[in-house]
N, CA, C and O atoms as a GROMACS GRO file, in nm:
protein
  408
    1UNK      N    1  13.292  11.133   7.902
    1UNK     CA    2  13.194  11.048   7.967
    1UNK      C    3  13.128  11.127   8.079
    1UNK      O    4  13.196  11.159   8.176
    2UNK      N    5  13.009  11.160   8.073
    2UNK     CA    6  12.908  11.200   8.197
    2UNK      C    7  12.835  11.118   8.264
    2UNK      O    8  12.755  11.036   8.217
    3UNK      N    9  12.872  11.144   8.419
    3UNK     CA   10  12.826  11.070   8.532
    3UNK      C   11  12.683  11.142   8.574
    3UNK      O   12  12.655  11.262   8.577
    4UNK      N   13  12.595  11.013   8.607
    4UNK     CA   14  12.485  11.100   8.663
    4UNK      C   15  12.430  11.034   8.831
    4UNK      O   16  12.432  10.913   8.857
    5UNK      N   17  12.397  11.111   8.901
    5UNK     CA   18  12.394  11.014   9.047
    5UNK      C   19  12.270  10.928   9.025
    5UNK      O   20  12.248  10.834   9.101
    6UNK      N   21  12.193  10.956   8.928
    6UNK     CA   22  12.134  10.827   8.869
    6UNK      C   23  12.168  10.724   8.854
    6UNK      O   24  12.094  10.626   8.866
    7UNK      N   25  12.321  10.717   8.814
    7UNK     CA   26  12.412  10.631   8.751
    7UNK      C   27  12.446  10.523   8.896
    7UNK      O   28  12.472  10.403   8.882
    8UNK      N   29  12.439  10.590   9.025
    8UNK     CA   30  12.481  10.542   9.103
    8UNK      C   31  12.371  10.485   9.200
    8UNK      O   32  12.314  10.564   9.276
    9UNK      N   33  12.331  10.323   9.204
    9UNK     CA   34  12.247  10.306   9.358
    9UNK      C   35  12.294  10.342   9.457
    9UNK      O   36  12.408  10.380   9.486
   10UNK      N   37  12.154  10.325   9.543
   10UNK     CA   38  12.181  10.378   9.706
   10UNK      C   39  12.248  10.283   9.758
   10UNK      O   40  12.309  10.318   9.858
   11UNK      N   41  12.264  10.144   9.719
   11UNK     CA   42  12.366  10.011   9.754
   11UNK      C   43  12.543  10.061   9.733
   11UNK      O   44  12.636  10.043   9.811
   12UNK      N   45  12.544  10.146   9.563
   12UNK     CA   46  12.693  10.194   9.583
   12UNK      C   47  12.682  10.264   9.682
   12UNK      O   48  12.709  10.209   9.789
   13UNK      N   49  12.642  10.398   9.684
   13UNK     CA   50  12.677  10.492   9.758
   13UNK      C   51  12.699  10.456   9.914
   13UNK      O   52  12.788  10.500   9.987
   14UNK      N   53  12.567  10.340   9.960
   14UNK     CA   54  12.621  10.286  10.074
   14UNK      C   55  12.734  10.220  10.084
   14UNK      O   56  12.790  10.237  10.192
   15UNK      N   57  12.792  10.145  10.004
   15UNK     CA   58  12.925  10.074   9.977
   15UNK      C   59  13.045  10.167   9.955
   15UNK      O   60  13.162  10.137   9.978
   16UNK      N   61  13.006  10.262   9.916
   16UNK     CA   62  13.131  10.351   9.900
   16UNK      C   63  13.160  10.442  10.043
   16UNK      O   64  13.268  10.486  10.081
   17UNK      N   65  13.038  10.452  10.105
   17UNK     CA   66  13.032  10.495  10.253
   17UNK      C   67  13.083  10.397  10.333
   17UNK      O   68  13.128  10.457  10.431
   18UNK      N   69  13.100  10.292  10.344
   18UNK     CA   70  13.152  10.167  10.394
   18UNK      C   71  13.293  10.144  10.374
   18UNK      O   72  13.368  10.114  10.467
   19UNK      N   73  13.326  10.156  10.275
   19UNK     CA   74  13.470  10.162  10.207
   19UNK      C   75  13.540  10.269  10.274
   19UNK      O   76  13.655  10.244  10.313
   20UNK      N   77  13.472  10.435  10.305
   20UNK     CA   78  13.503  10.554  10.342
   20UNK      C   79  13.498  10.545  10.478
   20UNK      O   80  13.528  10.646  10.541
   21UNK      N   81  13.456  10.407  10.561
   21UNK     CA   82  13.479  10.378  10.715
   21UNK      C   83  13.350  10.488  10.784
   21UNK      O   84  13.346  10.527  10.900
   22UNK      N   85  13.251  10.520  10.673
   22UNK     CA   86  13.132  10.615  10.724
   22UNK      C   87  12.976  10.541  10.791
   22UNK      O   88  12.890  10.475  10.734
   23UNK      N   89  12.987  10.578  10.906
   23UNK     CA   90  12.869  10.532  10.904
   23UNK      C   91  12.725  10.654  10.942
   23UNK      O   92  12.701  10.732  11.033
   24UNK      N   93  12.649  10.608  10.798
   24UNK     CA   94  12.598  10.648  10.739
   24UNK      C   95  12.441  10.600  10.796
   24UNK      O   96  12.435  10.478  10.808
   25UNK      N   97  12.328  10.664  10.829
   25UNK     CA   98  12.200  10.597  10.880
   25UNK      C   99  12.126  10.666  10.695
   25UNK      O  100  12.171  10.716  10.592
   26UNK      N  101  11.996  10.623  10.750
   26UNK     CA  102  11.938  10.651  10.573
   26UNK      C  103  11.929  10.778  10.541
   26UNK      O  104  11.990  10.805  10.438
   27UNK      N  105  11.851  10.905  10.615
   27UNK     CA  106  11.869  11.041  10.575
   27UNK      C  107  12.015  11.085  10.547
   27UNK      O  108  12.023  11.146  10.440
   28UNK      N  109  12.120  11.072  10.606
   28UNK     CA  110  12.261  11.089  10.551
   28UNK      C  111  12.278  11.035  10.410
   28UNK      O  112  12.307  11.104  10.313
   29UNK      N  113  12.259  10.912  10.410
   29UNK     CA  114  12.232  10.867  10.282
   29UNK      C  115  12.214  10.899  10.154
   29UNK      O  116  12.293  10.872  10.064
   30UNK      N  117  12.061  10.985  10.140
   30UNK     CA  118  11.995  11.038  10.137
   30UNK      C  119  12.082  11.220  10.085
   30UNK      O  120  12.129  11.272   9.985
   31UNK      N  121  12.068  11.240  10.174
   31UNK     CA  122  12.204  11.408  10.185
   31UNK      C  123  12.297  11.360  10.087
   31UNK      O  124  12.292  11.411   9.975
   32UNK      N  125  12.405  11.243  10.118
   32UNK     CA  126  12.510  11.222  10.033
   32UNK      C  127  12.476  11.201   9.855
   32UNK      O  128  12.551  11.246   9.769
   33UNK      N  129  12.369  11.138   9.830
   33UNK     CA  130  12.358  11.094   9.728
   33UNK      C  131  12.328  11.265   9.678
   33UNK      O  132  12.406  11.315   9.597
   34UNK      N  133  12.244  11.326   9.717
   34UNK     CA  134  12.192  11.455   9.696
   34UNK      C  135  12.344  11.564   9.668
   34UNK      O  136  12.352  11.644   9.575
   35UNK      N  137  12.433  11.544   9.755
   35UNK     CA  138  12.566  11.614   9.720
   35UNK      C  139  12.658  11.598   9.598
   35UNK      O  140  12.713  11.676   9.521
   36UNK      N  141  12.651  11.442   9.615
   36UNK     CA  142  12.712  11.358   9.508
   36UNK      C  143  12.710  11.425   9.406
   36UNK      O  144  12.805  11.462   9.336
   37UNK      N  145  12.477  11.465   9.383
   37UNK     CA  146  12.451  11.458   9.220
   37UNK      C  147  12.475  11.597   9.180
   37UNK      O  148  12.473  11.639   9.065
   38UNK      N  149  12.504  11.687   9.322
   38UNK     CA  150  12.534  11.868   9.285
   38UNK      C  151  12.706  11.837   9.198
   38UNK      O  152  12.732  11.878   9.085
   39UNK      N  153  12.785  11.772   9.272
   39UNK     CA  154  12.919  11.789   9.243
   39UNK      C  155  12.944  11.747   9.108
   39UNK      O  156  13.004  11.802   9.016
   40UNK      N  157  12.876  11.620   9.120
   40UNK     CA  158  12.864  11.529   8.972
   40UNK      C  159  12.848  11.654   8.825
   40UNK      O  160  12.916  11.654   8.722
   41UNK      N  161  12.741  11.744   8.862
   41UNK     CA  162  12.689  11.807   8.786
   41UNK      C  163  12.752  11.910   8.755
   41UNK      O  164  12.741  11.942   8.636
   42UNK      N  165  12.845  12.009   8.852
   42UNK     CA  166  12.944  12.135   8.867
   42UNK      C  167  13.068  12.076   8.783
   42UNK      O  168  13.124  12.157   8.709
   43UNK      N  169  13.121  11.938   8.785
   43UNK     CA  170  13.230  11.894   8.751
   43UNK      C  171  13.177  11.821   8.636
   43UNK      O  172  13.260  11.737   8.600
   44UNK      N  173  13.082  11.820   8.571
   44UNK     CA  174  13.081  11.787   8.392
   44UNK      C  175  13.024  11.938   8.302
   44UNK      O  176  13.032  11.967   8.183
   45UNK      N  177  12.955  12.024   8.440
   45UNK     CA  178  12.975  12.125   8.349
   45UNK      C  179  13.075  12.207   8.272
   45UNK      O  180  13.063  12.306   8.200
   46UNK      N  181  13.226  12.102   8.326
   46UNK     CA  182  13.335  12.189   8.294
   46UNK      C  183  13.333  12.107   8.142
   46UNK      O  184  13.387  12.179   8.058
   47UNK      N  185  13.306  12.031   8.109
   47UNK     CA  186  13.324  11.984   7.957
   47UNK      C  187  13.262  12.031   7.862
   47UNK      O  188  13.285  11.987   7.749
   48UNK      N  189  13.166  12.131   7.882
   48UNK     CA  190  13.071  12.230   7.821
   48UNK      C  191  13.152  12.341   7.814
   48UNK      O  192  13.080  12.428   7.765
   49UNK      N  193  13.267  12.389   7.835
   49UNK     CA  194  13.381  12.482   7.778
   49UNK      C  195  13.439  12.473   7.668
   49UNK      O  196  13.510  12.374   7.649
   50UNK      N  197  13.428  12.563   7.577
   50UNK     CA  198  13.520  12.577   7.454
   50UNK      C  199  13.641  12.584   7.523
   50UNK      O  200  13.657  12.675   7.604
   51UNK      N  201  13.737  12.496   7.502
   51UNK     CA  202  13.876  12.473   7.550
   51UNK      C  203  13.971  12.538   7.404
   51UNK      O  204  14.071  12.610   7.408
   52UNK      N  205  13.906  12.488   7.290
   52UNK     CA  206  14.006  12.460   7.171
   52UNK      C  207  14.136  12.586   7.148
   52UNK      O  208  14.114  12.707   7.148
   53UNK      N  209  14.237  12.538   7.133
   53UNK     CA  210  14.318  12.665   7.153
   53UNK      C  211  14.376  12.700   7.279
   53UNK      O  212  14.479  12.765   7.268
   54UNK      N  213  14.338  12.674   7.396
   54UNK     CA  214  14.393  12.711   7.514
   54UNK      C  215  14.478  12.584   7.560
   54UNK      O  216  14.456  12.464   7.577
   55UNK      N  217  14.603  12.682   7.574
   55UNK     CA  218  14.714  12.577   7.649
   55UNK      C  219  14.702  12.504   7.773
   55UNK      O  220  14.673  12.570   7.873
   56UNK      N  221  14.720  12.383   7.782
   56UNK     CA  222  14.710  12.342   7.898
   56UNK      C  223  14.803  12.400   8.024
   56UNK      O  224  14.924  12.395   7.999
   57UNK      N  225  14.779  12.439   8.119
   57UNK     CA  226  14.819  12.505   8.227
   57UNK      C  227  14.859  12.423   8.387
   57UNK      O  228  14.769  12.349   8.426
   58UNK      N  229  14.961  12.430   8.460
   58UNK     CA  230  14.909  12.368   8.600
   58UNK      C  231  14.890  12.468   8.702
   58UNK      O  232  14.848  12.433   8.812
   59UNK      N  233  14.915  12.588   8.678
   59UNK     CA  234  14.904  12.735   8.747
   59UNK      C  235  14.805  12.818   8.674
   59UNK      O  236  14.804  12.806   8.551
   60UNK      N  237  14.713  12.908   8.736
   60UNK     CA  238  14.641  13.004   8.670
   60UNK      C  239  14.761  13.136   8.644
   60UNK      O  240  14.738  13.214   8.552
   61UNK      N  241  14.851  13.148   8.704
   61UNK     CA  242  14.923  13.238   8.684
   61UNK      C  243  15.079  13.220   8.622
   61UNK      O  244  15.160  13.144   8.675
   62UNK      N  245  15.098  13.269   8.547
   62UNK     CA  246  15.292  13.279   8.520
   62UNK      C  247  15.390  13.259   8.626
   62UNK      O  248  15.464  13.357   8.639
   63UNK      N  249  15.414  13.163   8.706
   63UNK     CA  250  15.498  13.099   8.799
   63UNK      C  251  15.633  13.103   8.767
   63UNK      O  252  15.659  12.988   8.804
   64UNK      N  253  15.758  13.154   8.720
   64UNK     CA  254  15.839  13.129   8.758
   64UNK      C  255  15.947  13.113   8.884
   64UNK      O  256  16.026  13.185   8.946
   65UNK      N  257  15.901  12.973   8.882
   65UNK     CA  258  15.986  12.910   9.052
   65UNK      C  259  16.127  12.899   9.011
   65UNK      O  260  16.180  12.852   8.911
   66UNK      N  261  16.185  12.974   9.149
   66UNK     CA  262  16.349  12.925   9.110
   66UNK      C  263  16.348  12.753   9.220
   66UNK      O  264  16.328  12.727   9.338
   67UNK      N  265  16.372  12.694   9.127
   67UNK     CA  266  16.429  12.539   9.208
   67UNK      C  267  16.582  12.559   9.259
   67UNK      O  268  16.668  12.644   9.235
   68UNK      N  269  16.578  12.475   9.318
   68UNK     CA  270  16.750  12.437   9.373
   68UNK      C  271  16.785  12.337   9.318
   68UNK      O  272  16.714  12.240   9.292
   69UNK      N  273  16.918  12.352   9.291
   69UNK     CA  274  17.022  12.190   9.229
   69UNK      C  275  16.962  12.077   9.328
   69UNK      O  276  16.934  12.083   9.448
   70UNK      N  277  16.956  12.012   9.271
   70UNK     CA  278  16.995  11.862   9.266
   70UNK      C  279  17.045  11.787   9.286
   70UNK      O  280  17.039  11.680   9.225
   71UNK      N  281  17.175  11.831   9.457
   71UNK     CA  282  17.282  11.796   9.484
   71UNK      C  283  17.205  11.673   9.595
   71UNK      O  284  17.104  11.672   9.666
   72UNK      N  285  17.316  11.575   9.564
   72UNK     CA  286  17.312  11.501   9.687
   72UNK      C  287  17.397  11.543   9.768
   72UNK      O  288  17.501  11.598   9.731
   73UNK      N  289  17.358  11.517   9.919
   73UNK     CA  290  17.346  11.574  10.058
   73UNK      C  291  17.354  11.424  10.126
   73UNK      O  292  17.297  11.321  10.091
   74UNK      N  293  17.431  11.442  10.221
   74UNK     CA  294  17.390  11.338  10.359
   74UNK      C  295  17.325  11.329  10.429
   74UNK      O  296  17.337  11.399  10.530
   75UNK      N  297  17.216  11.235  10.416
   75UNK     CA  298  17.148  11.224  10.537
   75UNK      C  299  17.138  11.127  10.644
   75UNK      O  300  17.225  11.041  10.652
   76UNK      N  301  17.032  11.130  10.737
   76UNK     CA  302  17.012  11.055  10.848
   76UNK      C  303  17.078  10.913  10.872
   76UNK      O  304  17.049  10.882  10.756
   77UNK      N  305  17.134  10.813  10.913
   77UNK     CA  306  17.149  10.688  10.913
   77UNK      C  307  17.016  10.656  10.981
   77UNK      O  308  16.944  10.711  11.065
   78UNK      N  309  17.014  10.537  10.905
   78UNK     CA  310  16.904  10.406  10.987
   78UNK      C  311  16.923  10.457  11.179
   78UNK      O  312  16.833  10.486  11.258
   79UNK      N  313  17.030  10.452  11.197
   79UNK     CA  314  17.030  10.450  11.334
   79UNK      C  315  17.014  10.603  11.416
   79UNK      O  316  16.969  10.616  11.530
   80UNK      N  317  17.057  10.700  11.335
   80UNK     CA  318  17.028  10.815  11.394
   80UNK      C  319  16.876  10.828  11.374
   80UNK      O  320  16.814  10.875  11.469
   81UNK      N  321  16.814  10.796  11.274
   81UNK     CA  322  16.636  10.829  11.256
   81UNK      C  323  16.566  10.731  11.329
   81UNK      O  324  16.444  10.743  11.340
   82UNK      N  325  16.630  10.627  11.387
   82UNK     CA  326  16.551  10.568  11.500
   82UNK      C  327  16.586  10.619  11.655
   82UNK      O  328  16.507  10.604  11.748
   83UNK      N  329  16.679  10.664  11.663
   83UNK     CA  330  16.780  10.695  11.793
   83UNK      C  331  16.676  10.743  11.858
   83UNK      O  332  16.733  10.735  11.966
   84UNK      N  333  16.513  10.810  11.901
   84UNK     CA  334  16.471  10.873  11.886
   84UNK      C  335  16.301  10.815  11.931
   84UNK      O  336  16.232  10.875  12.013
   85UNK      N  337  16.263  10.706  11.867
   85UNK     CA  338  16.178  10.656  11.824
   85UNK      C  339  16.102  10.543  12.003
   85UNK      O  340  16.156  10.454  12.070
   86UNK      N  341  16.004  10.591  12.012
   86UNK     CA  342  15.979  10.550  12.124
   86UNK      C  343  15.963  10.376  12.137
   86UNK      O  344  15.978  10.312  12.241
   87UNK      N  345  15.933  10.328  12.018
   87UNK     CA  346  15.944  10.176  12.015
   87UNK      C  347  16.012  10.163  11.844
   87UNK      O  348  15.966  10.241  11.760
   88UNK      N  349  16.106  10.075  11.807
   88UNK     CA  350  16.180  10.025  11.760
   88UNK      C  351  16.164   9.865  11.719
   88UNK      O  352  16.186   9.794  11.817
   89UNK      N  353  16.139   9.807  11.628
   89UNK     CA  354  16.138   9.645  11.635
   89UNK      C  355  16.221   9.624  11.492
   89UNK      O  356  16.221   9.736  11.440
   90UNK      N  357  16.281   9.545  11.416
   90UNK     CA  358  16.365   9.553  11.332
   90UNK      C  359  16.423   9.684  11.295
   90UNK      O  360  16.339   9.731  11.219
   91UNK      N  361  16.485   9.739  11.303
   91UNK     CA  362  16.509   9.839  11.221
   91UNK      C  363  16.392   9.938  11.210
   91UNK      O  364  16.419  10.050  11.167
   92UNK      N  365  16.294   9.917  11.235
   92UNK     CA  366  16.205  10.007  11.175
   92UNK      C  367  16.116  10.041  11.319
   92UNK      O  368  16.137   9.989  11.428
   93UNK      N  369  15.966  10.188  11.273
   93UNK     CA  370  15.910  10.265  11.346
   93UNK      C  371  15.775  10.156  11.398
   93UNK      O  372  15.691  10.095  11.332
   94UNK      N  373  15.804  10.170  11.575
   94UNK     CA  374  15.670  10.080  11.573
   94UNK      C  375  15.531  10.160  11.632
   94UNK      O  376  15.516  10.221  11.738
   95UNK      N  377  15.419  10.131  11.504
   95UNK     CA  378  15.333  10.226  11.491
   95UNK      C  379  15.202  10.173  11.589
   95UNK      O  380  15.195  10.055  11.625
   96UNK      N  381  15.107  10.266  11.625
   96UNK     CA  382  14.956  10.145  11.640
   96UNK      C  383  14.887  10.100  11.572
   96UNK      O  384  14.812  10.190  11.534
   97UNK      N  385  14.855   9.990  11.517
   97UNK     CA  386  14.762   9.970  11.441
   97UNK      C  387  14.621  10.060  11.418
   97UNK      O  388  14.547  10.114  11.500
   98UNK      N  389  14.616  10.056  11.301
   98UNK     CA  390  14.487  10.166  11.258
   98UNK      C  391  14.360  10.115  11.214
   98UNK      O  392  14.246  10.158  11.228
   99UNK      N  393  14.430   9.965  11.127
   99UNK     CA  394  14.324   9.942  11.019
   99UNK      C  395  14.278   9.785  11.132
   99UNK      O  396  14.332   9.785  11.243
  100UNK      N  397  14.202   9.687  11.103
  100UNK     CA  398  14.154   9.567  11.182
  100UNK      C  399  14.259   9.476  11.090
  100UNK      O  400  14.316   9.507  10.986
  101UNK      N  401  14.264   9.373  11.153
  101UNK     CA  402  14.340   9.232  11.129
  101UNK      C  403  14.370   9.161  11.234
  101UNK      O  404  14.283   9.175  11.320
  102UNK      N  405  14.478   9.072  11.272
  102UNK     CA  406  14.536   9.028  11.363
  102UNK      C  407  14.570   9.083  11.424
  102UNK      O  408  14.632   9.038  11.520
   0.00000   0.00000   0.00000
């Protein structure tokens, strides 16, 4: 499936700037949609690759990682990982609020 920033109004893109907590005036706007349609375009040119035959990979290179066992270990208690903690309210870390609500 190919995306085109055609594909997308200036209502999404403002909505998705909104969603992204951006505030955005119209030339930004404008810029973003313009970035959008470069990236849009770099990232479907990858489907224009003859793939067939090539193994799927998650490294460009031959990685052999040595891992470690799998041992369980002791850790922290509830009370030592708060022991520590500048505010505390049940059991748990008390944070500042980030997002709006009550």
């Amino acid at each position: 499936m190919e995306f085109r920033v055609s594909d997308f109004s200036r209502e999404e893109i403002a909505h998705l700037a909104k969603l992204s907590r951006l505030g955005l005036n119209d030339e930004e706007l404008s810029q973003f949609a313009s970035d959008i349609d470069e990236i849009v375009s770099a990232v479907s040119s990858i489907s224009e690759v003859d793939a067939d035959g090539v193994e799927p990979m998650s490294h460009p290179h031959s990685v052999n990682a040595r891992m470690r066992d799998d041992e369980v270990v002791p850790t922290l208690t509830a009370e030592q990982a708060l022991d520590q903690a500048p505010e505390v309210e049940e059991d748990r870390f008390v944070v500042p609020q980030i997002l709006g609500g009550e």
